[in-house]
MIDO-411929 format. One record per residue (C-alpha): x, z, y; residue number from 1. Coordinates in steps of 0.1 Angstrom, whole numbers. Example, Ala and Ser with C-alpha at 12.3 -4.5 7.8 and 13.67 -1.06 7.14 Angstrom:
<pts>
PT,123,78,-45,1
PT,137,71,-11,2
</pts>
This chain:
<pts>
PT,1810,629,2717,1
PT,1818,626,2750,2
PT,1823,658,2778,3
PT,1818,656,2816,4
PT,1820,678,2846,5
PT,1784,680,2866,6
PT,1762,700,2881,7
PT,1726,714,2884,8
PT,1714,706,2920,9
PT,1681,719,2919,10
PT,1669,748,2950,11
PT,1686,776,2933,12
PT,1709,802,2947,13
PT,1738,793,2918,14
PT,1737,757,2918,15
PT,1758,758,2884,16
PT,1786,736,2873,17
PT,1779,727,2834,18
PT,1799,706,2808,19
PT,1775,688,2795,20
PT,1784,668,2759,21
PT,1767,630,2754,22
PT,1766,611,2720,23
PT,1750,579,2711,24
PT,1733,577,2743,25
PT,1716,612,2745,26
PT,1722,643,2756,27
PT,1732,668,2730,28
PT,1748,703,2742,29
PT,1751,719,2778,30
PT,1783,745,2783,31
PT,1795,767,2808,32
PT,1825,754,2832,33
PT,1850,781,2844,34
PT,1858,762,2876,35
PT,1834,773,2894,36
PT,1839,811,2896,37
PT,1806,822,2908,38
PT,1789,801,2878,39
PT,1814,808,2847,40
PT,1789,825,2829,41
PT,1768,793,2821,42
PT,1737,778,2832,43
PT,1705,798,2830,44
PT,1673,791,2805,45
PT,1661,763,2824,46
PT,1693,744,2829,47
PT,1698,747,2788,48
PT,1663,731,2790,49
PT,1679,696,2803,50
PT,1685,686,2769,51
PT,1648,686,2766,52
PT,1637,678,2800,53
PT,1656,645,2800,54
PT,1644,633,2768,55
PT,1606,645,2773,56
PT,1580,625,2756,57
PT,1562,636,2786,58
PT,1587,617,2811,59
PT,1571,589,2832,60
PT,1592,559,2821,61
PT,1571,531,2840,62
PT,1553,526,2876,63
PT,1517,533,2870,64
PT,1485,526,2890,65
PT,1457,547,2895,66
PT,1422,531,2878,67
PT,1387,529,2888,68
PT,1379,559,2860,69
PT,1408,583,2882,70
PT,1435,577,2851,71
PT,1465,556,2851,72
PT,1477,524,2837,73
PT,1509,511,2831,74
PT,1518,481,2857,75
PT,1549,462,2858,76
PT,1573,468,2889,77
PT,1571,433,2901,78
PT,1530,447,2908,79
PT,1540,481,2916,80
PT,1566,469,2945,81
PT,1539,440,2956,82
PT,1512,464,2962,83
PT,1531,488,2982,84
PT,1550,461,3007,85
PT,1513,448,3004,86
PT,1501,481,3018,87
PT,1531,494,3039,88
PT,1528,458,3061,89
PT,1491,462,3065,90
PT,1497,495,3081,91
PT,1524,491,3102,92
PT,1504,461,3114,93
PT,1474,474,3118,94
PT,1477,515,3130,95
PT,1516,511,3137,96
PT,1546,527,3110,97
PT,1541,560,3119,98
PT,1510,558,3100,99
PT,1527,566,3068,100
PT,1536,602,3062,101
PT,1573,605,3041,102
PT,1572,637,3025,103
PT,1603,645,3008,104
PT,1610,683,2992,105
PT,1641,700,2976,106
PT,1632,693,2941,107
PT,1667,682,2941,108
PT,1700,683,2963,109
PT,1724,658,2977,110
PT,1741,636,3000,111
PT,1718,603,2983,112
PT,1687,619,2994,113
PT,1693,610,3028,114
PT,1686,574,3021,115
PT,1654,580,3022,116
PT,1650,583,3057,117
PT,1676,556,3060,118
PT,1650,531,3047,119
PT,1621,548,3072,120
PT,1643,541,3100,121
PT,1650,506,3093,122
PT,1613,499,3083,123
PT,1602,505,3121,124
PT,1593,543,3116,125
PT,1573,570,3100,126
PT,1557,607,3104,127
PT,1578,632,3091,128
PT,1576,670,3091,129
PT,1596,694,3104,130
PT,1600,731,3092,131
PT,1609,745,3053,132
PT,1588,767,3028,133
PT,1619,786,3020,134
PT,1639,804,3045,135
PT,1639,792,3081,136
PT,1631,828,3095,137
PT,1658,839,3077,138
PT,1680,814,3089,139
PT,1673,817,3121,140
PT,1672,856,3128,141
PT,1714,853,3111,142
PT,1720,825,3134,143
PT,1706,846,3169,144
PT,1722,875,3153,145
PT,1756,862,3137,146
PT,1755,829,3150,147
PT,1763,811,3121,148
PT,1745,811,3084,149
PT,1774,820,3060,150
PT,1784,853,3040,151
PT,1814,863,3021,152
PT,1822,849,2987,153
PT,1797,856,2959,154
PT,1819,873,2937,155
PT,1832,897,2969,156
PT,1799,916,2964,157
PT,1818,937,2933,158
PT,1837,951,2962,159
PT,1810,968,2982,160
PT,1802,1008,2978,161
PT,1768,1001,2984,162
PT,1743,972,2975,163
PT,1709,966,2988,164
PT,1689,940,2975,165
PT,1665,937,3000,166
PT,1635,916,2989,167
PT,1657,900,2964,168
PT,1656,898,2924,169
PT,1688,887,2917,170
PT,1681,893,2875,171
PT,1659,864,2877,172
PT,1667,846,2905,173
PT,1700,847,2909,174
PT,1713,858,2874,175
PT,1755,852,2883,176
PT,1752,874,2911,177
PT,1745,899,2888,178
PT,1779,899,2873,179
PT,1798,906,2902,180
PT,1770,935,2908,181
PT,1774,953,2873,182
PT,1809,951,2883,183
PT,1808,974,2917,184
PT,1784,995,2900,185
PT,1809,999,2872,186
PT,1836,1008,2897,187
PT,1810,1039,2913,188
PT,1792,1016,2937,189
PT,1753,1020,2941,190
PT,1726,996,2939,191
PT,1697,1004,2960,192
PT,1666,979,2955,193
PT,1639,977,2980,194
PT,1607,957,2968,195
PT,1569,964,2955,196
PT,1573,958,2924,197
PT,1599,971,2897,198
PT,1617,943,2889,199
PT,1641,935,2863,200
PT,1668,940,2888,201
PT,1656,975,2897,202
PT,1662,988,2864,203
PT,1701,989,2874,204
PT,1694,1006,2905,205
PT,1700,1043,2916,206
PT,1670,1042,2940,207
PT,1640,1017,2941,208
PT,1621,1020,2972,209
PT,1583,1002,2975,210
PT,1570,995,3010,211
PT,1537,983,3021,212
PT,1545,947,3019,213
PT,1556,929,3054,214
PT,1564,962,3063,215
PT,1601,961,3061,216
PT,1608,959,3097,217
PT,1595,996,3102,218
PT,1611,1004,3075,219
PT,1648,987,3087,220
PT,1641,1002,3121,221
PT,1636,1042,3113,222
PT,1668,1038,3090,223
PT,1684,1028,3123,224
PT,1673,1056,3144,225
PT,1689,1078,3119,226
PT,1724,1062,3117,227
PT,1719,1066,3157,228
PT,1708,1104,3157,229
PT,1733,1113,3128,230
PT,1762,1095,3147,231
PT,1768,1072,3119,232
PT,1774,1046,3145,233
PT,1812,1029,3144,234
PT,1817,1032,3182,235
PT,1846,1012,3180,236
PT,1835,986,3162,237
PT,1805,984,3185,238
PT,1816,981,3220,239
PT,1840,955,3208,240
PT,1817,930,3188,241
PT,1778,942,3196,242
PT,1758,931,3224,243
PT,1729,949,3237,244
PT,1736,987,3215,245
PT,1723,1011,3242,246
PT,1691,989,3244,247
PT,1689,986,3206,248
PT,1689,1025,3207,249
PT,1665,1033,3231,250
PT,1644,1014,3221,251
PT,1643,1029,3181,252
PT,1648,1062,3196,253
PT,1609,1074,3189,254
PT,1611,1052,3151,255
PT,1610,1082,3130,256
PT,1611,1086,3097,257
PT,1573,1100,3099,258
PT,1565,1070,3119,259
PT,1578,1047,3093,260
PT,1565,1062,3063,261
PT,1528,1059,3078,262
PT,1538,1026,3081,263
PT,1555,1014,3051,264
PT,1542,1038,3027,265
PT,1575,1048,3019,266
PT,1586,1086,3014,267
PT,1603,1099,3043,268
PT,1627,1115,3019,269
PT,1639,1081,3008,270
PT,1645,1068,3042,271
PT,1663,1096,3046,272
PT,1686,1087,3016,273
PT,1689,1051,3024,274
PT,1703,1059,3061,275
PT,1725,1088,3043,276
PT,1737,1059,3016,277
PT,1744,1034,3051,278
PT,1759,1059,3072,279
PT,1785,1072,3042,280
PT,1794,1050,3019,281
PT,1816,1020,3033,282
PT,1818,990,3024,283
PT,1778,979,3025,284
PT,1764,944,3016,285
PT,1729,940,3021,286
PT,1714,911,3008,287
PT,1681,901,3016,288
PT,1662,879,2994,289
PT,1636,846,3002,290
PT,1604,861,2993,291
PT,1603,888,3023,292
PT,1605,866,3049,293
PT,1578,847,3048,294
PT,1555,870,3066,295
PT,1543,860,3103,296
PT,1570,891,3112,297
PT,1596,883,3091,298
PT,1622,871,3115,299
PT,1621,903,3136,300
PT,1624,919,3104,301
PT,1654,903,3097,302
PT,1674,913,3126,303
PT,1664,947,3124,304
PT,1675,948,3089,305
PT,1712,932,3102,306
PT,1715,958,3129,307
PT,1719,980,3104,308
PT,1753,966,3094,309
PT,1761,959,3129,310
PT,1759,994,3144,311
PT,1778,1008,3111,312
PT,1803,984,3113,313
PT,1796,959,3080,314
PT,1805,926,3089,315
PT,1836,909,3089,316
PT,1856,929,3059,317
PT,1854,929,3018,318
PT,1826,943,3004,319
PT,1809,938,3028,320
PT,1780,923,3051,321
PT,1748,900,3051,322
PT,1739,877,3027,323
PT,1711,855,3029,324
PT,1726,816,3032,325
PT,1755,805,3026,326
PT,1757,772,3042,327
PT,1797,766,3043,328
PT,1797,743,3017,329
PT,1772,718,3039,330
PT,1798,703,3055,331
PT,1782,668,3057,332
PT,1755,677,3079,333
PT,1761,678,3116,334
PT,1734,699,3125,335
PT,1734,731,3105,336
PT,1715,754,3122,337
PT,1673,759,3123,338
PT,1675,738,3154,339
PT,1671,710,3128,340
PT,1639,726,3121,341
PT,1629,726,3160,342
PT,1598,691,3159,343
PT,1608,675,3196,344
PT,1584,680,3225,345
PT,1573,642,3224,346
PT,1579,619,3187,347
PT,1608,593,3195,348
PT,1602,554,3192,349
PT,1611,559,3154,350
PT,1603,588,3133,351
PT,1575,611,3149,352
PT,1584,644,3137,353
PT,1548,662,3143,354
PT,1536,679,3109,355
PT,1545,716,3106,356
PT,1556,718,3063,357
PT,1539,753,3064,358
PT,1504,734,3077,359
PT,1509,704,3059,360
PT,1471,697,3053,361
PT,1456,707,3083,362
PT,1482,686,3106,363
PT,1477,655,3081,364
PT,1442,662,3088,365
PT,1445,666,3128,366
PT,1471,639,3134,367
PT,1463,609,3157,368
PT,1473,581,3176,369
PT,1480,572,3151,370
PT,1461,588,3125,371
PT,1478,594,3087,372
PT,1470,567,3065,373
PT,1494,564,3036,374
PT,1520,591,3022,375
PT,1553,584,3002,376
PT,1563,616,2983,377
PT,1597,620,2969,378
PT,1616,653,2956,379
PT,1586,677,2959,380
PT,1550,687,2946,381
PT,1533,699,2981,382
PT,1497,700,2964,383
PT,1509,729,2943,384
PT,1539,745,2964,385
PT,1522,743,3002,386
PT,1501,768,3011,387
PT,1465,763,3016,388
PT,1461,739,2981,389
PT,1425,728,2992,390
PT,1431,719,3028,391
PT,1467,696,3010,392
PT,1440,681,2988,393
PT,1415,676,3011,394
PT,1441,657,3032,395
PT,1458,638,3006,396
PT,1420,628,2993,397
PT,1411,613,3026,398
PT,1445,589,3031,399
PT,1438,554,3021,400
PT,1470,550,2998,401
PT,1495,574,2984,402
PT,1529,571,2963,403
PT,1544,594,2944,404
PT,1580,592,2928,405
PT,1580,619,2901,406
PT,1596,623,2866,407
PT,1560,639,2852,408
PT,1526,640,2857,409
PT,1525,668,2887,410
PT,1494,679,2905,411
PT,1503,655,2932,412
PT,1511,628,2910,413
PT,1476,629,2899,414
PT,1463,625,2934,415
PT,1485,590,2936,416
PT,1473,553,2940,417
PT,1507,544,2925,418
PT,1533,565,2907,419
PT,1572,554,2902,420
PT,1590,572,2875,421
PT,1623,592,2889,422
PT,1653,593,2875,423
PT,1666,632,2863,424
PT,1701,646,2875,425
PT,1721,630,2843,426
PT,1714,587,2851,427
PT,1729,587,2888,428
PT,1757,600,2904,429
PT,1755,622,2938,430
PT,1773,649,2959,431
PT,1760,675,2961,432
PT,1765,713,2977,433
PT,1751,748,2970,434
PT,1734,775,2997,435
PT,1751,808,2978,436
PT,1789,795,2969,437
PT,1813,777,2991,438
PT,1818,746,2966,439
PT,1814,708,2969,440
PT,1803,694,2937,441
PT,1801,662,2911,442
PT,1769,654,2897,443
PT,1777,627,2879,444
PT,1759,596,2860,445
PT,1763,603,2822,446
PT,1732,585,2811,447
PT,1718,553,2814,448
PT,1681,556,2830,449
PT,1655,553,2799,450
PT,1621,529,2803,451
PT,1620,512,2835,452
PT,1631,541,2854,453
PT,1651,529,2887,454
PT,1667,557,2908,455
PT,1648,567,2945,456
PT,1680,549,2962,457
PT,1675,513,2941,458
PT,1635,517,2947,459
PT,1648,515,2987,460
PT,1672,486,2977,461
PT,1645,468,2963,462
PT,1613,477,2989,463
PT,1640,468,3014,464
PT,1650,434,3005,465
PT,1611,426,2997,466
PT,1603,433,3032,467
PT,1629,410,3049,468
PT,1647,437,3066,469
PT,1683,426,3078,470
PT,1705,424,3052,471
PT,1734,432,3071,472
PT,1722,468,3078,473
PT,1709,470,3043,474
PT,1741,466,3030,475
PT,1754,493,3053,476
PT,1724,524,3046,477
PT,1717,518,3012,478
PT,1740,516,2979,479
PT,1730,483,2963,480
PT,1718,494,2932,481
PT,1755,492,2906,482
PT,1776,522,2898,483
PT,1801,511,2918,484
PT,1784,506,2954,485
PT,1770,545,2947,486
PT,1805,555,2940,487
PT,1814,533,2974,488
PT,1788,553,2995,489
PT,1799,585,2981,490
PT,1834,578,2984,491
PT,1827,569,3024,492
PT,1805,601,3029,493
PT,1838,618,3015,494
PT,1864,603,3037,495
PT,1868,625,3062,496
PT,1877,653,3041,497
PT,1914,645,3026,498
PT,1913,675,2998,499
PT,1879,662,2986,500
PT,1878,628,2963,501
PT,1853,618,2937,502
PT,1887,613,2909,503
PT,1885,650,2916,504
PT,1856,662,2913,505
PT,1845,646,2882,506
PT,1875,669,2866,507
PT,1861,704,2886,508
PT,1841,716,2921,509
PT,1858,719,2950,510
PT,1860,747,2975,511
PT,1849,736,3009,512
PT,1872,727,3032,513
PT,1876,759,3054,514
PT,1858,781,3038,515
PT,1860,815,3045,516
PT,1865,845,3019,517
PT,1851,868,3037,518
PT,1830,857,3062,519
PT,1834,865,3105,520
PT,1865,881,3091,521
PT,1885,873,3126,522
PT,1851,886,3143,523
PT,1846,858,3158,524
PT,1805,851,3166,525
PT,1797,816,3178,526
PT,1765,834,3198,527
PT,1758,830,3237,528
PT,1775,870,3242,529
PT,1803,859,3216,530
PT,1787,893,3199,531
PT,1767,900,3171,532
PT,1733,899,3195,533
PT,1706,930,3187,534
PT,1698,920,3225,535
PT,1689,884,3216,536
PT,1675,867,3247,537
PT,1678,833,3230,538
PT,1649,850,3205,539
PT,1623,853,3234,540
PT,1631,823,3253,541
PT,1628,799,3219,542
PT,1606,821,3202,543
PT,1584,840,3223,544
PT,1589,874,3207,545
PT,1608,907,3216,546
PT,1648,898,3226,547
PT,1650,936,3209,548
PT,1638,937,3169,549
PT,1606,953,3173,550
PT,1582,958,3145,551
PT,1545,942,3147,552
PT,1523,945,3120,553
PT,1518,915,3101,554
PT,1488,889,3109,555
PT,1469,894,3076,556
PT,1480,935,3065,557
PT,1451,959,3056,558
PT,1459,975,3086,559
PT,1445,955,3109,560
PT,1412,965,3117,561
PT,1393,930,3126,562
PT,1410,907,3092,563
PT,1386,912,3068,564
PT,1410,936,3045,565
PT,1380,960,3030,566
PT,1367,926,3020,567
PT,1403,912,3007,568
PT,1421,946,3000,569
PT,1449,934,2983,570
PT,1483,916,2989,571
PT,1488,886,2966,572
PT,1525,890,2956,573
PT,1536,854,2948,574
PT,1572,857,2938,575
PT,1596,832,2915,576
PT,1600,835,2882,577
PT,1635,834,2862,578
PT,1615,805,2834,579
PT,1605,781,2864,580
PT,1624,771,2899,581
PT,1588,766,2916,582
PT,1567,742,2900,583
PT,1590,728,2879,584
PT,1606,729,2840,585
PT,1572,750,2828,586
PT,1558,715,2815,587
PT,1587,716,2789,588
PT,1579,729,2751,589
PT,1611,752,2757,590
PT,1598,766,2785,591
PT,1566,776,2773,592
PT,1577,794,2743,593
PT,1583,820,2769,594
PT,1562,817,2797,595
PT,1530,800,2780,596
PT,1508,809,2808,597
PT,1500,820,2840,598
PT,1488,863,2844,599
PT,1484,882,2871,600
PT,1504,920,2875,601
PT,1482,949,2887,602
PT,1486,985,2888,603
PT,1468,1009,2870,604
PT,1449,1026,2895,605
PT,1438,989,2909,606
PT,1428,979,2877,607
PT,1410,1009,2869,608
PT,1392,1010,2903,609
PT,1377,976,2891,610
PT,1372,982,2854,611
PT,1398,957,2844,612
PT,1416,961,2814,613
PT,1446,948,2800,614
PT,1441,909,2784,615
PT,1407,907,2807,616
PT,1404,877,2827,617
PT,1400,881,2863,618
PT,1394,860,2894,619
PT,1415,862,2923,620
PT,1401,853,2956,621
PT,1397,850,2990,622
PT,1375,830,3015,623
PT,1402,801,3011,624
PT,1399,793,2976,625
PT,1400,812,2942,626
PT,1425,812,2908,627
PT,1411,829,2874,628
PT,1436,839,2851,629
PT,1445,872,2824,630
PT,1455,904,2840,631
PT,1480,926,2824,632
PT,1487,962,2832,633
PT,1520,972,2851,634
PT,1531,1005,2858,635
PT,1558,992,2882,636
PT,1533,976,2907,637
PT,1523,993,2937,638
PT,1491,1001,2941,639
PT,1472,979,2969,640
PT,1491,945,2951,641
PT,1482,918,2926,642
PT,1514,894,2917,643
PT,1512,861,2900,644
PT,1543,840,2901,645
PT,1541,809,2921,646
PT,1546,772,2905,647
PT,1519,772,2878,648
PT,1504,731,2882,649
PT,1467,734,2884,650
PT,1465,720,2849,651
PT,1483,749,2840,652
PT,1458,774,2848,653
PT,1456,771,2885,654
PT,1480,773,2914,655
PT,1483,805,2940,656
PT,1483,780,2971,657
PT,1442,781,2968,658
PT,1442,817,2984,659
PT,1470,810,3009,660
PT,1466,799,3045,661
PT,1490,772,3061,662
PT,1507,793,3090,663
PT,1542,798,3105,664
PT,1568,830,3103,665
PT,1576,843,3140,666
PT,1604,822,3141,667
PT,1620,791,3125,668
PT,1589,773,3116,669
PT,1587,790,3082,670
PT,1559,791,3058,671
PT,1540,826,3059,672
PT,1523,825,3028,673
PT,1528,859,3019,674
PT,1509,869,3044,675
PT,1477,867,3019,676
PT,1450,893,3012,677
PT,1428,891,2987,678
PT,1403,906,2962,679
PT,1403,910,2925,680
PT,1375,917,2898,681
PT,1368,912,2860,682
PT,1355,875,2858,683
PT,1323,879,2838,684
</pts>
């Protein structure tokens, strides 16, 4: 049996390093690697579930093509790559290249992906989109504030006096963090947890505080005004690394407690405590999680959450800080920041960069000159995971041709004209990088691809050559399709950093070349004040909101007079689940032992209010679209929610896009489908 060194590179926080153990051409056992020390425990459930997922009966193993009766038949790829250069040349000829849409997600990570785009380029264009369903508030609220997207070591955290997980629940979406937080708690550190629902990682927590979800911010500022009135400001550290304090203070100097807790719904006595907790114990990390920032306010949230740390003094020492991304291992990328995110004013000659991720099916719909005629979808399953699931279909629907590389049968696969099968993480090598720990990582071929299955890169190799394009520039954007021309354009990507070779990483993961321990440590911000910025005028100027954080109420909240909340009284929670990451691994028979189906959470006074009962099927709806599913009881919730996790295939019961709407956070072209109200009843 045979051992190697790789790595999961799905979108998760821990990105694990894994032994895995290969006999007789399959995949047998999957084991923990101790050189990577925020993952040393071991991979999670689903990355266990690799020695399943790669051997699926399920897998698709052959191109298929989509029949008169809506099913699929088998087709070699001789007919699968004919129809498509077929069909990409009649478009570019006819409406122009950037008639085809490429859609590529983050099903997986690494530096291959990028060939992709390679292959647009040299085939005379596309239409692209620009903005992320994960975190680009986020990211851009720490980049005005900080001016850079990093945060101390993972395992630092078991240094901190004080924890608050912010949105986040680490027990199932981030199990290794929990390590290094069992460990500060162990050495008289405390865990605050601030989120609707009682989670599994509220259950180590000294205090759980519920607000009115997307009201955070209100929350975030009142704490402030008491750190200010209670002189549990670090003047020091202020005047030396914070620009724009006195503004910052006048302008929370009427956010009171009282104020807040009308707001937020959140007991003045425990914004009392949580400003007591900030302004006493030293050091504090606050870590703020994905899910609560994808409200239309989130990104003011965000910065009134860091000013916390920033007027106390958190940043730049152990134990202590903001964590949110961690983008020091992404040292490949020359463009870090959510400018990346920013479309251009005008598309360039090349790739028109015009379709907002968070409205995918309504710009599809819009888009002219030219209009969308044909998508290519790679890495992602946008007709379950974008928001607004009937508008994605009903854009999808109307495009003439559509292909989808996928390793199963996905919502969107099913709305293809021609499906390629994709190869899994084990049957090509790649480089890859995580978003939570500073290391470079292996994920390395140990498996031969099964069927007919050609990896996204070869597909390119092949289109590419069929097409004519120059074979000169071929050769130099995309890895022909041999072991050893991937390990060539792997081992080029790697060249300019000395300390980092592939002989070296197939053994263990590699920190990133000048990473930081503890991040901002020489307090050095790479911001327009060279400050951390509460006075961000960068924020108004690019974003058009306040240049203070500055709480408004969210564009879909029940308190709003004129959005239809006594009809829709509820907020639809749509959090992640530890069994899936998204829409993916809950087609696997492992999986499903656990998580068999999709439920929906409600409190007890909701559920009583509409004479549901526990095991009762209800509908959840809006004007937007519907899902039906079993309601189970949870004395956790707060009242005025319903939660379903997000990622269920409409196959599987029905996904939670149908009640969202396609809109952007305040900033960084996010998706804000949390901002979601909806009704609940007993389906008869």
């Amino acid at each position: 049996m045979a051992t190697y060194t790789t790595v999961c590179p799905r979108n998760c926080y821990s990105t694990c390093t894994m032994k895995v153990h290969v006999e007789n051409g399959r995949l047998r056992r999957i084991d923990p690697h101790p050189g990577n020390q925020a993952t040393s425990e071991g991979p999670c459930l689903k990355g266990l579930s690799y020695v399943e997922r790669v051997h699926s009966p399920d897998r698709i193993l052959y191109p298929h093509r989509r029949n008169a009766s809506g099913g699929f038949d088998r087709i070699s790829w001789d007919e699968a790559l004919a129809t498509i250069v077929e069909r990409l040349g009649h478009f570019k000829e006819t409406f122009g290249p950037q008639s085809i849409l490429y859609y590529s997600a983050s099903g997986t990570k690494g530096l291959l992906n990028g060939v992709g785009m390679e292959f647009w380029r040299m085939f005379g264009g596309c239409t692209t989109t620009y903005g992320d369903l994960c975190w680009p508030a986020g990211l851009e609220a720490t980049r005005l504030t900080l001016g850079d997207n990093k945060h101390n070591a993972p395992w630092d955290i078991a240094n901190a006096k004080l924890i608050i997980l912010w949105g986040k629940n680490a027990a199932e979406t981030n199990i290794h963090q929990m390590v290094y937080i069992n460990r500060a708690l162990d050495n008289g550190g405390k865990l605050v947890v601030i989120d609707p629902r009682r989670t599994e990682t509220s259950e180590r927590a000294q205090l759980l505080i519920q607000p009115r979800p997307g009201s955070d911010g209100a929350l975030a500022l009142a704490v402030a005004h008491l750190l200010i009135k209670n002189q549990h400001v670090d003047g020091s550290f202020v005047d030396k690394h914070v620009y724009g304090f006195s503004e910052f203070a006048a302008s929370v100097e009427n956010f009171t407690p009282e104020k807040a807790a009308t707001i937020s719904d959140v007991p003045v006595e425990f914004i009392h405590e949580l400003a007591s907790d900030i302004g006493t114990l030293k050091p504090v990390t606050i870590n703020a999680g994905f899910g609560m920032q994808r409200y239309t306010n989130s990104g003011q949230t965000m910065r009134a959450m860091m000013a916390l740390l920033a007027i106390t003094g958190n940043i730049g020492a152990p134990g202590a800080g903001w964590i949110f991304a961690n983008l020091q291992g992404d040292v490949f990328d020359k463009v870090k920041d959510p400018i990346a995110f920013y479309p251009p004013k005008e598309p360039d000659d090349i790739v028109r960069v015009s379709i907002s991720t968070s409205r995918l099916g309504s710009d599809m719909l819009a888009t002219n000159d030219p209009p969308i005629k044909m998508a290519w979808v790679e890495r992602g399953n946008p007709v379950t995971q974008n928001p607004e699931t009937n508008t994605v279909l009903r854009a999808f629907r109307s495009l003439d041709f559509r292909v989808v590389v996928e390793q199963f049968m996905t919502d969107t696969a099913r709305e293809a004209d021609i499906v390629l099968p994709a190869k899994t993480m084990f049957e090509q090598s790649d480089v890859t990088w995580a978003y939570w720990h500073p290391y470079i990582q292996l994920k390395q071929k140990v498996l031969e691809p099964p069927g007919e299955v050609k990896p996204e890169t070869e597909v390119y190799w092949h289109l590419a050559r069929q097409l004519g394009l120059p074979e000169a520039v071929v050769r130099e954007r995309i890895p022909a399709p041999d072991d050893a021309s991937i390990d060539s354009y792997l081992e080029r990507r790697l060249a300019p950093f000395s300390e980092i070779t592939l002989a070296a990483l197939k053994e263990n993961p590699i920190l990133a070349p000048g990473y930081e321990e503890v991040a901002f440590s020489e307090r050095a911000f790479p911001t327009p004040s060279g400050k951390i910025e509460l006075l961000s005028l960068q924020a108004q100027e690019w974003w058009g909101v306040a240049p203070l954080p500055e709480f408004v109420e969210s564009a879909e909240s029940v308190r709003r007079e004129s959005d239809g909340s006594r009809r829709f009284p509820l907020y639809f929670m749509t959090p992640n689940t530890k069994n899936r990451i998204h829409s993916q691994f809950n087609n696997l028979r492992m999986i499903r032992e656990v998580s068999p189906g999709p439920f929906a959470l409600i409190s007890p006074a909701d559920a009583k209010a509409r004479g549901i009962s526990a095991g009762d099927t209800v509908r959840i709806f809006n004007d937007r679209g519907e899902m039906k599913t079993e309601a189970r009881i949870d004395y956790g919730m707060k009242a005025g929610l319903v939660s379903v996790t997000n990622g269920w295939w409409i196959s599987e019961g029905g996904t939670v896009n149908f009640c969202s709407l396609g809109r952007e956070t305040d900033m960084g072209h996010g998706a804000a489908f949390h901002d979601n109200l909806v009704q609940v009843e007993r389906d008869a």
